[in-house]
C-alpha positions as CSV (number, residue, x, y, z in Angstrom):
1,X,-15.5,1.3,-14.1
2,X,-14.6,-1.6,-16.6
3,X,-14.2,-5.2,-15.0
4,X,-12.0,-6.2,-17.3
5,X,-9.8,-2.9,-16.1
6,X,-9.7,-4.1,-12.2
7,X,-9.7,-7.6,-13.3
8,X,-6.0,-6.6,-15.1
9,X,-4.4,-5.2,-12.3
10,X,-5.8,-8.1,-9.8
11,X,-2.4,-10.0,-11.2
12,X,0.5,-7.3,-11.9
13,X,4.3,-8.5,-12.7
14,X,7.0,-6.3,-12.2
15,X,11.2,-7.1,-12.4
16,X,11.3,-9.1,-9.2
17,X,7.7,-9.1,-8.1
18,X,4.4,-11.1,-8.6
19,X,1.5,-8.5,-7.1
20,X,-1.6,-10.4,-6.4
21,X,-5.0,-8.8,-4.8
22,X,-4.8,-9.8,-1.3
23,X,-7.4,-12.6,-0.1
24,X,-7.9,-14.9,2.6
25,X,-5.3,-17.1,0.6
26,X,-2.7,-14.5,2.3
27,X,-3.8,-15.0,5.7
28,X,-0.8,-17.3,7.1
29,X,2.1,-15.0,5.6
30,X,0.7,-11.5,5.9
31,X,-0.1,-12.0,9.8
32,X,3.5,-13.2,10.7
33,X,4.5,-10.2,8.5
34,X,2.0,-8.0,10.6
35,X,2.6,-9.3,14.0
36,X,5.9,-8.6,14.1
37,X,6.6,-5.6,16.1
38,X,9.9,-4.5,14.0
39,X,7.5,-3.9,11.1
40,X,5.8,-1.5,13.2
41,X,8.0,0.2,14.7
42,X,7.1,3.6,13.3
43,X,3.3,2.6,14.6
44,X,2.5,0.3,16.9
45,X,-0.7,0.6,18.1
46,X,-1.4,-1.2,14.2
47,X,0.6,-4.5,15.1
48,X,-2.1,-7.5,14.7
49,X,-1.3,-9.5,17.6
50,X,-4.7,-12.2,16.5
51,X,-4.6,-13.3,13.4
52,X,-8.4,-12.5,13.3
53,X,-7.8,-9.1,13.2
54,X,-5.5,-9.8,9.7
55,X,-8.9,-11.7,8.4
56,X,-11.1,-8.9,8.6
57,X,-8.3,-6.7,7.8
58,X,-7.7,-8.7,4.6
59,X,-11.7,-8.9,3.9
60,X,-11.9,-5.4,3.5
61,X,-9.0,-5.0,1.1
62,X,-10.6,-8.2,-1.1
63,X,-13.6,-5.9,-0.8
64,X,-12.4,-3.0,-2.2
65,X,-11.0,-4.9,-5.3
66,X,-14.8,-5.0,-6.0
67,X,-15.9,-1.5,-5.2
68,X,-13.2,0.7,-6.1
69,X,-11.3,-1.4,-8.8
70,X,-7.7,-1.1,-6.7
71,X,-6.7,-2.2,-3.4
72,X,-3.8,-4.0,-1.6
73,X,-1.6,-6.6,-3.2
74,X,0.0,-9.9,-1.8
75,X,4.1,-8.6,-2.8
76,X,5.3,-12.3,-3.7
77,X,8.7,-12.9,-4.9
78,X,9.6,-13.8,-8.8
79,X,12.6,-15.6,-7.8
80,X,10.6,-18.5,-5.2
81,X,7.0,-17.3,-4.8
82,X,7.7,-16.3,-0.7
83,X,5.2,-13.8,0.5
84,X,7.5,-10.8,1.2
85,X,4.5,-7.9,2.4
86,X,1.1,-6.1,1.1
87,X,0.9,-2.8,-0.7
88,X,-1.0,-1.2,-3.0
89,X,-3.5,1.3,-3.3
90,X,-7.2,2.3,-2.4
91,X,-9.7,5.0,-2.4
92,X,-9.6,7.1,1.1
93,X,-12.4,9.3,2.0
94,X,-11.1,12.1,0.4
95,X,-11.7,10.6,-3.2
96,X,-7.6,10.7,-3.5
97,X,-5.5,7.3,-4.1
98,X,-3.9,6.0,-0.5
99,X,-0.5,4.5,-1.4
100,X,0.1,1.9,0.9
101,X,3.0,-0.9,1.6
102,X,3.8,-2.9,4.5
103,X,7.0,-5.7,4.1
104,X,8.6,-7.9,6.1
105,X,11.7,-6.1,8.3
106,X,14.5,-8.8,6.3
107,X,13.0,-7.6,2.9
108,X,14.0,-3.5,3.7
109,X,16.4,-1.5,2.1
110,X,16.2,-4.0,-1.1
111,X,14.0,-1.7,-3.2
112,X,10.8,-3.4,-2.9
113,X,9.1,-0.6,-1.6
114,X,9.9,1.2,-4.3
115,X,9.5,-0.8,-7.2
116,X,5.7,-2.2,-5.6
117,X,4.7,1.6,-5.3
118,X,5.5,2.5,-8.8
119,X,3.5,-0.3,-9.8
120,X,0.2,1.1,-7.5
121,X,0.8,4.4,-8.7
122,X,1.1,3.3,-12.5
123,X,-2.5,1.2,-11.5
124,X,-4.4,4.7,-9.4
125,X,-2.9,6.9,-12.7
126,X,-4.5,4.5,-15.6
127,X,-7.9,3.7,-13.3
128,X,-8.3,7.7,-12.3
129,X,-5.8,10.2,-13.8
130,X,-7.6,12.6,-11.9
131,X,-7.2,11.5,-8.5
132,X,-4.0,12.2,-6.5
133,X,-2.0,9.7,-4.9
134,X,-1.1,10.3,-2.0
135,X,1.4,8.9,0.7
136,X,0.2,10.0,4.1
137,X,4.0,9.6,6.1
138,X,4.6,10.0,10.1
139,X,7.5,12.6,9.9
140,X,10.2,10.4,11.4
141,X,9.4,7.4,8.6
142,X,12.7,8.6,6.9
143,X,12.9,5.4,4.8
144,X,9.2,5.9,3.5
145,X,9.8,9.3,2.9
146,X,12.9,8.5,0.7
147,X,10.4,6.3,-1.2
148,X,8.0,8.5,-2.1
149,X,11.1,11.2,-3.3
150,X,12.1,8.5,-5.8
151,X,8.3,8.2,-6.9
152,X,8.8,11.9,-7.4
153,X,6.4,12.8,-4.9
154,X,6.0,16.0,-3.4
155,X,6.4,16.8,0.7
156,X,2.8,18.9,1.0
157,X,3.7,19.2,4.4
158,X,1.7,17.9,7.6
159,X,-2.1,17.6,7.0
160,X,-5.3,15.8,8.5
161,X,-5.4,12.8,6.8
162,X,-9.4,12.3,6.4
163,X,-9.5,8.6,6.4
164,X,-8.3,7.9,10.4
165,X,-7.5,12.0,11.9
166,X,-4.3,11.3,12.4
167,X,-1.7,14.1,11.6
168,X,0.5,12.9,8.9
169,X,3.0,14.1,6.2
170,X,1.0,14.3,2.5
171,X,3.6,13.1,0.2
172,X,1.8,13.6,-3.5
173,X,2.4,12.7,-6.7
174,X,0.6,16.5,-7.5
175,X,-0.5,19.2,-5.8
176,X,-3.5,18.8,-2.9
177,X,-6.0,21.4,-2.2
178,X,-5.1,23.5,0.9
């Protein structure tokens, strides 16, 4: 993989957002962001109640800037620079692109989701056209499932998600092996 490839999407703008690869720089913002139980409501047995677990959490996404060329963005707003969430994507164990976000509860139903995901998926398309992306979705996540129909994703339907075993929905930007 080209450096100067990963090194261009470490700092992506889109209309209303400044996406910067996550690093310990983050910490303050993104654990308020992930301790707060409304933000996990669809899953929370993955609230960070220590802000330690938001460090090592964070090291591992800086990592994988460095090993797999994508990973998890700071989501910053243009308009004042706040710290609104974390998305991205990153290599799961099944080679495919994970497509991940995770914003603050005031920040929902503005299109942020939305318009931070099309900017991972343009990023996992132009660093490996071959590799799905995939957004693994617990079935009653109706808003993330909305988002991933305006990506144009496809419902593949429930399926082991290889990276934790947990029984999810596959949402795909192409078709997935059986």
């Amino acid at each position: 993989m080209s450096n100067d490839r990963r090194v261009a999407f470490e700092h992506v703008v889109t209309e209303r957002l400044e996406l910067h690869a996550v690093s310990m720089a983050d910490l303050a913002p993104l654990f308020t962001i992930n301790n707060d139980p409304a933000t996990w409501v669809h899953a929370p047995e993955g609230r960070h109640t220590t802000a330690d677990r938001t460090r090592v959490w964070i090291e591992r996404a800086a990592a994988r800037w460095r090993t797999d060329g994508l990973s998890y963005w700071s989501v910053r707003l243009r308009a004042d620079g706040s710290t609104i969430g974390v998305g991205g994507v990153q290599r799961h164990a099944d080679g495919n692109w994970n497509l991940y976000y995770r914003l603050a509860p005031a920040q929902w139903g503005c299109g942020y989701a939305t318009e931070l995901s099309r900017a991972a998926v343009d990023a996992a398309v132009a660093m490996d056209p071959e590799a799905p992306v995939v957004a693994w979705i617990i079935d009653q996540n109706v808003a993330s499932r909305k988002v991933a129909e305006r990506l144009g994703f496809k419902n593949y339907g429930e399926r082991l998600d290889a990276n934790d075993g947990v029984w999810r929905l596959a949402y795909a930007d192409r078709p997935l092996p059986a």
